[in-house]
TORKE-986954 format. One record per residue (C-alpha): residue in three letters; x, y, z. Coordinates in steps of 0.1 Angstrom, whole numbers, padded with zeros to 4 digits, always signed. Layout:
residues N
ALAXYZ
...
This chain:
residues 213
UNK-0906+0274-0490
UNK-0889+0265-0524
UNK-0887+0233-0534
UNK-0855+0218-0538
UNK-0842+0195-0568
UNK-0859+0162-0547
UNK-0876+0158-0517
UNK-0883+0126-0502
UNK-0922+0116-0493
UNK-0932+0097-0465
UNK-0975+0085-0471
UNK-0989+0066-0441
UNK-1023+0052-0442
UNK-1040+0042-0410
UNK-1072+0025-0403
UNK-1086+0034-0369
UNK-1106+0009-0349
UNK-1144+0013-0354
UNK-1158+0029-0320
UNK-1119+0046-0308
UNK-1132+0073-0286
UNK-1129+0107-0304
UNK-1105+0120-0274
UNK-1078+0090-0281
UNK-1083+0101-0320
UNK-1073+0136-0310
UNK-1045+0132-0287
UNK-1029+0106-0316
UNK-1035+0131-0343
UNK-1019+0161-0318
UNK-0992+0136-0311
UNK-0983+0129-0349
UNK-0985+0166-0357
UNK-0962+0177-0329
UNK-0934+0161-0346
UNK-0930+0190-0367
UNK-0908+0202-0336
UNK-0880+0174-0346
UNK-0870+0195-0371
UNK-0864+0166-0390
UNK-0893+0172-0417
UNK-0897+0198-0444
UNK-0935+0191-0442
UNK-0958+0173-0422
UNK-0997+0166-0420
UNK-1017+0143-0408
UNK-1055+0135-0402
UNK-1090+0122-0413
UNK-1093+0114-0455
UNK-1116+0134-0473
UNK-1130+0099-0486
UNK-1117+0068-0505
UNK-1123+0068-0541
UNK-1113+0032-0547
UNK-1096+0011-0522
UNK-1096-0028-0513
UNK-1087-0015-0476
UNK-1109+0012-0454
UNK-1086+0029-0443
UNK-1094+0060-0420
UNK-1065+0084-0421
UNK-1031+0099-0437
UNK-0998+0108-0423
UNK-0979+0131-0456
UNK-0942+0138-0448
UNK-0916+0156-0470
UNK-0873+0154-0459
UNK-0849+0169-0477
UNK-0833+0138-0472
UNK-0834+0093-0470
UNK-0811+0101-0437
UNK-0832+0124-0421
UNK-0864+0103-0429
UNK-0845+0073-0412
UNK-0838+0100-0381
UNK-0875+0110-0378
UNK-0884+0072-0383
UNK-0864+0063-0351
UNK-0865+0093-0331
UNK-0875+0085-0294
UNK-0904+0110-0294
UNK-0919+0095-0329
UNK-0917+0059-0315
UNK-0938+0074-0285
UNK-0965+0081-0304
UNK-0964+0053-0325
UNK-0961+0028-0295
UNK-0984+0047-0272
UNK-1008+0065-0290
UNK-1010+0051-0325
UNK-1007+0008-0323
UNK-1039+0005-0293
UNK-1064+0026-0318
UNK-1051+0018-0351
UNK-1066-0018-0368
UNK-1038-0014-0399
UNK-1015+0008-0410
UNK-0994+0011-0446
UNK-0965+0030-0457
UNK-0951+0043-0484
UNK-0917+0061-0493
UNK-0900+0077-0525
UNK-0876+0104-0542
UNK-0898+0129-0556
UNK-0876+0145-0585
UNK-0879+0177-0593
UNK-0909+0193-0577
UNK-0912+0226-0591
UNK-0939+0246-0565
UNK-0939+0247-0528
UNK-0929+0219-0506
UNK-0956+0224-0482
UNK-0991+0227-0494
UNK-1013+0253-0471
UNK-1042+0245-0458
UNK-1071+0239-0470
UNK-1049+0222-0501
UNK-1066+0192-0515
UNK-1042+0161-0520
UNK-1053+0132-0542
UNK-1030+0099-0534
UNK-1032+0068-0551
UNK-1006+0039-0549
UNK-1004+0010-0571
UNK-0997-0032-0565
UNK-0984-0043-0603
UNK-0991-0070-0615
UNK-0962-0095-0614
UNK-0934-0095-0644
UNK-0944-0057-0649
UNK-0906-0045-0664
UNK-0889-0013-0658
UNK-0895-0001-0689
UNK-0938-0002-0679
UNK-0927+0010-0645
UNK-0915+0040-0659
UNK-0939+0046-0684
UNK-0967+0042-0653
UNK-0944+0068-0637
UNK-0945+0091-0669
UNK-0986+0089-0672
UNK-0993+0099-0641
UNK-0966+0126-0644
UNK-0983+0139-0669
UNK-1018+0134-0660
UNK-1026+0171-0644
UNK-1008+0193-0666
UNK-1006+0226-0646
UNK-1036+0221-0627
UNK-1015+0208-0598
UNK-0984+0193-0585
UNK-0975+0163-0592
UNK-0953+0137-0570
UNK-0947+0097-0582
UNK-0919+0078-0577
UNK-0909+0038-0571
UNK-0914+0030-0535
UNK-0880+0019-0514
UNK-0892+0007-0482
UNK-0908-0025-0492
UNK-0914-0040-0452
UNK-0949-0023-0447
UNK-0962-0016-0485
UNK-0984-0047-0484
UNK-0969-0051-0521
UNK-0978-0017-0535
UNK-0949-0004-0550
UNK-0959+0028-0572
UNK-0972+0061-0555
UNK-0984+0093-0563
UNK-0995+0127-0546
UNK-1012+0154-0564
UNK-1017+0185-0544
UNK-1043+0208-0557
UNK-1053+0243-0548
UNK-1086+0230-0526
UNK-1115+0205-0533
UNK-1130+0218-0565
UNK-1101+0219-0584
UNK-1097+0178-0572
UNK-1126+0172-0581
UNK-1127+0189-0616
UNK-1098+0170-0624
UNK-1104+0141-0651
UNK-1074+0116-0646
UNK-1057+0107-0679
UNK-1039+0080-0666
UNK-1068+0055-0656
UNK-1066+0030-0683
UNK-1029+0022-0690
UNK-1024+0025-0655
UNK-1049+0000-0643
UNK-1037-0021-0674
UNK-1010-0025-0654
UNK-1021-0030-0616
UNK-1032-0057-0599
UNK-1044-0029-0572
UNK-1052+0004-0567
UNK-1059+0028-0539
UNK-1071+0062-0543
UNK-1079+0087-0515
UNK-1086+0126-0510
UNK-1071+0145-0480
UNK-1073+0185-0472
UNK-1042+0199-0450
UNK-1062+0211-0424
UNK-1053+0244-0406
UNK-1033+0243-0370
UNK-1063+0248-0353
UNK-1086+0221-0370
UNK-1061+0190-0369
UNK-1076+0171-0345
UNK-1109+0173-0361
């Protein structure tokens, strides 16, 4: 599919209760995946992080979610079938959950990575009195941080209520592990100059048949 001018990206960040029997896990992650049928989503993935490079919360998994639109983000949000699986299958296993939203501006390769695609995210709490003009340079680093090595997707958060106060967030999407891994991020210093807080996590798209794994 070919990206449009924006997209609109939808991170989730769960932390499943120690002990959740693999079977509850499964029918969850089947659950989230299966809203793909809405229609509503240009992309949608969800499951087990790779691992947590740096985080102050141990968190477990990650919903990613691309719209070409806020409107139809809001529509997915409260569609009857997602709040099933939120109320049902998600809130009894799940000890904490964040979320994250922004307009992704010109993305200039696929909108859905393929499996086995490697996705670095890391979101940022700012320190307070951080201005718009450091906002926008953070947003600028980490823009530039890959160069062609992969794509590149940070923006300002809008949907404040369940951020826990992070308010900047990236997604890098990279051809598989090895290239993740090879990266060296350029953008470590002024943007934790910055930041009172930063989480950073790994994620591979799994394949259809491996989602619930």
């Amino acid at each position: 599919m070919s990206s449009p001018s924006a997209v609109i990206e939808h991170i989730v960040l769960f932390k499943v209760k120690d002990n959740t029997e693999s079977s509850k896990v499964n029918a969850w992650l089947n659950g989230i995946n299966g809203l793909k049928s809405l229609g509503l989503t240009l992309h949608l993935t969800a499951g087990p992080l790779l691992r947590t490079r740096s985080s102050p919360l141990a968190f477990t998994h990650l919903l990613h979610s691309r719209y070409k639109t806020k409107d139809d983000l809001a529509a997915y949000s409260a569609h009857p079938n997602h709040l099933s699986v939120v109320k049902d299958l998600g809130l009894p296993i799940c000890d904490d959950i964040m979320a994250v939203d922004w307009v992704s501006e010109g993305l200039t390769v696929p909108v859905v990575p393929p499996p086995g695609s490697a996705i670095r995210v890391k979101v940022l709490k700012l320190k307070e009195n951080i201005g718009e003009a450091a906002k926008g340079e953070i947003v600028e680093v980490i823009k530039g941080s890959f160069g062609d090595v992969g794509q590149i997707s940070v923006g300002e958060n809008f949907s404040p209520a369940r951020a826990k106060g992070y308010s900047i967030a990236s997604v890098a999407v990279f051809k598989g592990v090895s290239e993740m891994e090879a990266v060296d991020s350029k953008e470590e210093d002024k943007v934790r100059e910055y930041s009172e807080s930063v989480i950073v996590l790994g994620y591979v798209v799994p394949s259809p048949q491996s989602a619930t794994l």
